[in-house]
N, C-alpha and C positions, 0 to 999 in steps of 0.2 A: 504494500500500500504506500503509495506516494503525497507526504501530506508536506503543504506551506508552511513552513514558523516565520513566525515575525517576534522582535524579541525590540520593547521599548525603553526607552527614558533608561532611570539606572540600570535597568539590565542590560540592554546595546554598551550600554559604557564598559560593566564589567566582559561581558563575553568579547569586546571587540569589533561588533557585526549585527548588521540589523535584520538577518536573519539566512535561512538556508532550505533548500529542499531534500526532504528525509526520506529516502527508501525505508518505512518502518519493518520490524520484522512483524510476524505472523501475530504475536499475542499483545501485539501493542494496540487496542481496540477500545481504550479510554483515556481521556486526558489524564488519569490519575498513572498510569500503563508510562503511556509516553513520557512524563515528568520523572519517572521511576527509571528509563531509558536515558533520558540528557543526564539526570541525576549520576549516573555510572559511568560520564566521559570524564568523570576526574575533580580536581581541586577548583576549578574558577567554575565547573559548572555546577558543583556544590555551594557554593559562595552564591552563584545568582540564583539559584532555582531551589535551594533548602527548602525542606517539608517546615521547616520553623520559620519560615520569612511568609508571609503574608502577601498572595500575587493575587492577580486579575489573571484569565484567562478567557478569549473568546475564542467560539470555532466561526468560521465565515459570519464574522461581526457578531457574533452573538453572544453577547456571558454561557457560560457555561463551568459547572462544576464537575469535581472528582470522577465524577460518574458519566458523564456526557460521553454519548460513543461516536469515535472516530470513522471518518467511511475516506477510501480512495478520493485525492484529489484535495482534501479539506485545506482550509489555513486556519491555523493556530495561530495565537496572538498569545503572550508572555508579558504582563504591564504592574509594575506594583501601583498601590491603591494611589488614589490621584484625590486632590481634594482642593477645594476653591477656596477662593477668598475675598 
């Protein structure tokens, strides 16, 4: 499955890059799945994408949580919480 990330605001900064296209494997079929996958590229993507940091995530502009299922083709979005003023 072929899914979009986009990766914003402090997270772009810490990764490097505003995002990439993922050949996922077979059992990556939820955004909590996929986060568990970036999660195990290592030290800076534990830093940005930590189960303990507080993100945003939408699939094709949409919020979605832990549970949202990934289909062929999606974009992911990765944004920590935004607040106004």
């Amino acid at each position: 499955m072929k899914l979009r990330l986009k990766f914003f605001a402090s997270i772009r900064e810490q990764l490097g890059c505003d995002g990439e296209v993922l050949e996922a494997p077979a059992g990556v079929v939820t955004v909590a799945a996929l986060r568990q996958l970036l999660l195990g590229r290592g030290d800076i993507w534990q830093q940005a994408l930590s189960g303990n940091r507080v993100l945003r995530v939408a699939v094709n502009q949409d919020m979605a949580g832990p549970d949202t299922p990934l289909r062929d083709g999606d974009e992911v979005a990765f944004f920590p919480p935004v607040t106004g003023g």
